[in-house]
N, C-alpha and C positions, 0 to 999 in steps of 0.2 A: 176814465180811460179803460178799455176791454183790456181784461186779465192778457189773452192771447198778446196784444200789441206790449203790454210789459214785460213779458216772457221773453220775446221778439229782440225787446231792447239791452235787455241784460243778455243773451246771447250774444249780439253783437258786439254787445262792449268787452264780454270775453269775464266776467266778472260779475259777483250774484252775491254781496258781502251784503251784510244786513248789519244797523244799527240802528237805536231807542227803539226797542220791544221785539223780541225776539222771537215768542212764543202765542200760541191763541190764548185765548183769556175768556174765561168761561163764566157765564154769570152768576152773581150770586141773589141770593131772593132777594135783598134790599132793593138790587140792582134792577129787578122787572118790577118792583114799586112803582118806577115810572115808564120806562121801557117798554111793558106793557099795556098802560095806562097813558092814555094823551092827555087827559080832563088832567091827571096827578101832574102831568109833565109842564104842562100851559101854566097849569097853577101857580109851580113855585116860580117857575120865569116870570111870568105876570108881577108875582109880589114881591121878585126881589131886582130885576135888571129890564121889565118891561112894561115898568105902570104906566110909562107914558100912551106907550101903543102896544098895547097888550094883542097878545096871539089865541086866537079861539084852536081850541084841537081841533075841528077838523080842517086846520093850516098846516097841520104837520105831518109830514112824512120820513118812515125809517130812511135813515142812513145807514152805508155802511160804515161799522164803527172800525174797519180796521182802515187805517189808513197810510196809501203806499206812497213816495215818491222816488222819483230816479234823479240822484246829483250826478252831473258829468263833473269830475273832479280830472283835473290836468295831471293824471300819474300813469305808470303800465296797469293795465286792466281797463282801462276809459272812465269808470265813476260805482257809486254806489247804490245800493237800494237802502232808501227808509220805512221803517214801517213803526206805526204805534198804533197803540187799539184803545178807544177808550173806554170807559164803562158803559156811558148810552148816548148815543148822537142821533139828534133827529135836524130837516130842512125843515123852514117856513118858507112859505109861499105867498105870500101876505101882496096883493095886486102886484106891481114890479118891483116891490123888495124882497129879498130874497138873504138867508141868513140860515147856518148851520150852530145847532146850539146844544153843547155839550156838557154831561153832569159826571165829577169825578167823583165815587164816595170814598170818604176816608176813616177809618175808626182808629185808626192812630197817626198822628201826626209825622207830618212826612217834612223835614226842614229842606228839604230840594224843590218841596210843591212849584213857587213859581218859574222855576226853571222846566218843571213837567209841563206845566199850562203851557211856557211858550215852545216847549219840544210838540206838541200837541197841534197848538194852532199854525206853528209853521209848516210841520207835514201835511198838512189839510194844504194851505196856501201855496205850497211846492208843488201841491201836485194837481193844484187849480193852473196855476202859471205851466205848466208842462205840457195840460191838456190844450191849453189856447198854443203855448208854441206850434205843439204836433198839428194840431189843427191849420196853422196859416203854410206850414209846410205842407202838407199836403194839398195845398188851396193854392201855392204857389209855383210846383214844379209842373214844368214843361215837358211836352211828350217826348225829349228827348232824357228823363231823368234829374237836368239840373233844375236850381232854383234859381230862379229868374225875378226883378223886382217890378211887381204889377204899374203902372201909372196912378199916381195919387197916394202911392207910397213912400215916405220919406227913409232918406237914406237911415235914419235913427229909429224907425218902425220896423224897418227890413232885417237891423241890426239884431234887435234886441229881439225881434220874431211878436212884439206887441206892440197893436198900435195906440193910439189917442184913444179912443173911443173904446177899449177896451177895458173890461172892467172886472175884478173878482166877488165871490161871493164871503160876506166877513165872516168869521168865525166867536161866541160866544162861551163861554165855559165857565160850568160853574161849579167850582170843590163842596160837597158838601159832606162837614166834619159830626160826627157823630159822639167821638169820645168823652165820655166824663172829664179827663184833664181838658184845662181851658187852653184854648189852642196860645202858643208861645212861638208857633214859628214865623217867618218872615209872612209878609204879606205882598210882596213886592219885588219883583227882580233885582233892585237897586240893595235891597236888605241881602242880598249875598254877593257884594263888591268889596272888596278885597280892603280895609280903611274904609268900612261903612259907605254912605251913599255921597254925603256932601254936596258941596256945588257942581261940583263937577258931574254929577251924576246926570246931570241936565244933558248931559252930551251924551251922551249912551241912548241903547235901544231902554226905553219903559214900560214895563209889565206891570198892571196892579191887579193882584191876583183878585175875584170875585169869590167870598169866602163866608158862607151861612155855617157858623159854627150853634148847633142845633140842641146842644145842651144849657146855653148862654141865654137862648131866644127867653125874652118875657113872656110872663103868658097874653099878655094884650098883643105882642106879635105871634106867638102861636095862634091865636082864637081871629087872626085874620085868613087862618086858611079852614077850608072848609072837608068835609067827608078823610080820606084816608090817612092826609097828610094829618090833621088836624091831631086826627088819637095816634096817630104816628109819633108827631112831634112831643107832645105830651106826655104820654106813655116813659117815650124813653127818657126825656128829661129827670122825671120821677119816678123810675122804675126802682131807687135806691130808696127811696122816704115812700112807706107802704101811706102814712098818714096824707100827705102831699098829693099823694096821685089818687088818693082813696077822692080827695074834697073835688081833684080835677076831673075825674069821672065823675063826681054828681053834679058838676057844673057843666059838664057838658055830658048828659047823659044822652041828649037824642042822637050825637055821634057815637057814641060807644054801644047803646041799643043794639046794632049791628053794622058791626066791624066787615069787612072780608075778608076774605082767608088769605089775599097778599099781604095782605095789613098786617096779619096775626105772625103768618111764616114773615115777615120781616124785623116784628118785633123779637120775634124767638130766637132769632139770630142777631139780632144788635143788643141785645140783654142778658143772651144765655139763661135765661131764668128759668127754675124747672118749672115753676109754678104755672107757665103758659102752657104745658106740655097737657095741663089738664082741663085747659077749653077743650079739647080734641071729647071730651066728653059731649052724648048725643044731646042730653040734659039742657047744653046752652047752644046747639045748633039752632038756628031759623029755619023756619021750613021753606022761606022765599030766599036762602042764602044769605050765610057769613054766620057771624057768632053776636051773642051776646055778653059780653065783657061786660058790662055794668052788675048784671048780674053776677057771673063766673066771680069777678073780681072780689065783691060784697061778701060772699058766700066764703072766697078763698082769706079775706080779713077776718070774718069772722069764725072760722077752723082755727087760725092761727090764735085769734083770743082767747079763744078755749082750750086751746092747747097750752097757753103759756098759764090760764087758771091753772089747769091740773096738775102741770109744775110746779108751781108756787104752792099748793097743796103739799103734796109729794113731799116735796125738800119738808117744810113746816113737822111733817109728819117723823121725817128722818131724823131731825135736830131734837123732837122731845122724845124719841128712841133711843138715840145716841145718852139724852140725860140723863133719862130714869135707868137705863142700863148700867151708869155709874152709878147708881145710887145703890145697884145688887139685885132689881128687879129682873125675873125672869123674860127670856124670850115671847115665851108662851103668855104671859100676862100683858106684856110689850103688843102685841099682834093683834091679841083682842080688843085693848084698846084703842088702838089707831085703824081697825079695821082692814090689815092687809095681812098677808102667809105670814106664818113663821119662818122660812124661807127666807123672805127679804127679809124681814128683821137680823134671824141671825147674819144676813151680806152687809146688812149694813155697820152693825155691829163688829164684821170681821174685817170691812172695807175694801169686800169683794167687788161692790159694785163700779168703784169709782175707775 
């Protein structure tokens, strides 16, 4: 529905109240991982909620991801506006199926998630069924203003302003969790009823949340996806065990060869790690685009080896410092043998340096 014609309505109802999401929501680099990728975006659908009839990208087209509806609610003011935004929603157009399909990322666990899902899916569906009302109204009034019931329409189609034949487009969504902690919250709309879900829960609306918790995946489910997500998924998994991610990079090094740069700015924001801050060196660019991370990475394990040798030196040095100095030997004698200043010796000796 044109922005104009919802402006239009909440004027008339005298009333302009907004609830679930208030504010624009602003992407974050995880977020154009797929967003602006369709190959990224098809992929994880494909692998995770459409391997039967999988979507090729170019089936898919942006949505807008903020999503409006108008409730007419029976109080003074006439009804309210909803609005939610999600993180990235695109339409398939797959011959005459037709399907909106949305990805929520999360890096900390949200214990309300499937009540968000179906705050989500229902504003979408609210304001599918609003457009076909608006629509049959319009299709319906007479040049005098009123609405009038066409022939072949039933008094129950005139009523409800939809007929038989009509039909929405469904809505798909998918959370996907990032964080280190193993996800613990509900999966389910039923998992936040009040005395648990039970028998009774059969009678209720049912939500089952769709939930790729991405630090859990094995890596035989990792290595089923291919190019970004792949050292995506990976990466972050084992971004904590240098040893873990060292073997996952030489196991899949012709992904990691080169990465691209959404890949890299995604990791460096789901990781925080400084250590990524130093791909941006020209050394592991590709000259055809993206980075070299198998290399960068090798190179950054092994600074780190040699860095913890020379410690372990160091200290080694300090401990037969510390002894021969009880024993009455001078600094100066202390220095030359372990070959560092007199300087550090006397600090360590005074236990300056600690």
């Amino acid at each position: 529905m044109k922005e104009m014609e919802k402006t239009s309505r909440r004027k008339k109802s005298g009333s302009s109240g907004k609830i679930a999401g208030q504010g624009t929501k602003k992407d974050s680099v995880t977020t154009l991982l797929f967003k602006a990728n369709n190959k990224n975006f098809a992929e994880l659908f494909n692998r995770t909620l459409l391997a039967d009839d999988p979507a090729a990208p170019e089936e898919l087209e942006e949505e807008d991801i903020k999503e409006t509806a108008f409730l007419r609610i029976t109080k003074e003011g006439g009804g309210t506006s909803l609005v939610q935004y999600r993180d990235v929603a695109k339409r398939i157009r797959k011959e005459r199926i037709f399907a909106i399909l949305g990805i929520e990322n999360q890096s900390e666990i949200d214990y309300a998630m499937p009540y968000r899902v179906l705050e989500l899916d229902f504003v979408n569906y609210a304001r599918q069924m609003q457009s076909i009302r608006e629509r049959h109204d319009a299709e319906w009034k007479a040049e005098d203003g009123h609405l009038h019931r066409p022939s072949g329409i039933t008094a129950g189609e005139y009523l409800g302003r939809f007929l038989k034949t009509d039909r929405i487009i469904r809505c798909m969504t998918l959370v996907v969790y990032w964080g280190e902690t193993p996800w613990d919250g509900p999966t389910k709309l039923s998992d936040l009823f009040e005395g648990g879900g039970g028998a009774k829960a059969s009678c209720a609306v049912q939500v089952d949340m769709n939930l790729l918790d991405v630090c859990r995946m094995s890596d035989e489910e990792i290595c089923r996806y291919t190019g970004d997500l792949r050292t995506v998924f990976g990466f972050r998994k084992y971004s904590r065990d240098k040893e873990k991610l060292q073997a996952f990079i030489a196991e899949n090094r012709t992904y990691f060869n080169r990465v691209s740069e959404t890949a890299v700015n995604a990791l460096e924001e789901l990781t925080h790690s400084p250590e990524l801050k130093k791909l941006r060196n020209p050394r592991y660019q590709i000259q055809e685009g993206g980075t070299n991370m198998c290399q960068a990475i090798r190179e950054m394990i092994q600074d780190g080896r040699e860095e913890g040798i020379r410690e372990g030196i160091l200290i080694n040095k300090k401990e037969m410092a510390l002894s021969l100095s009880a024993r009455g030997i001078s600094a100066e004698t202390i220095a030359e043998a372990a070959k560092v200043s007199v300087a550090l010796v006397q600090d360590w000796i005074s236990g300056k340096d600690e």
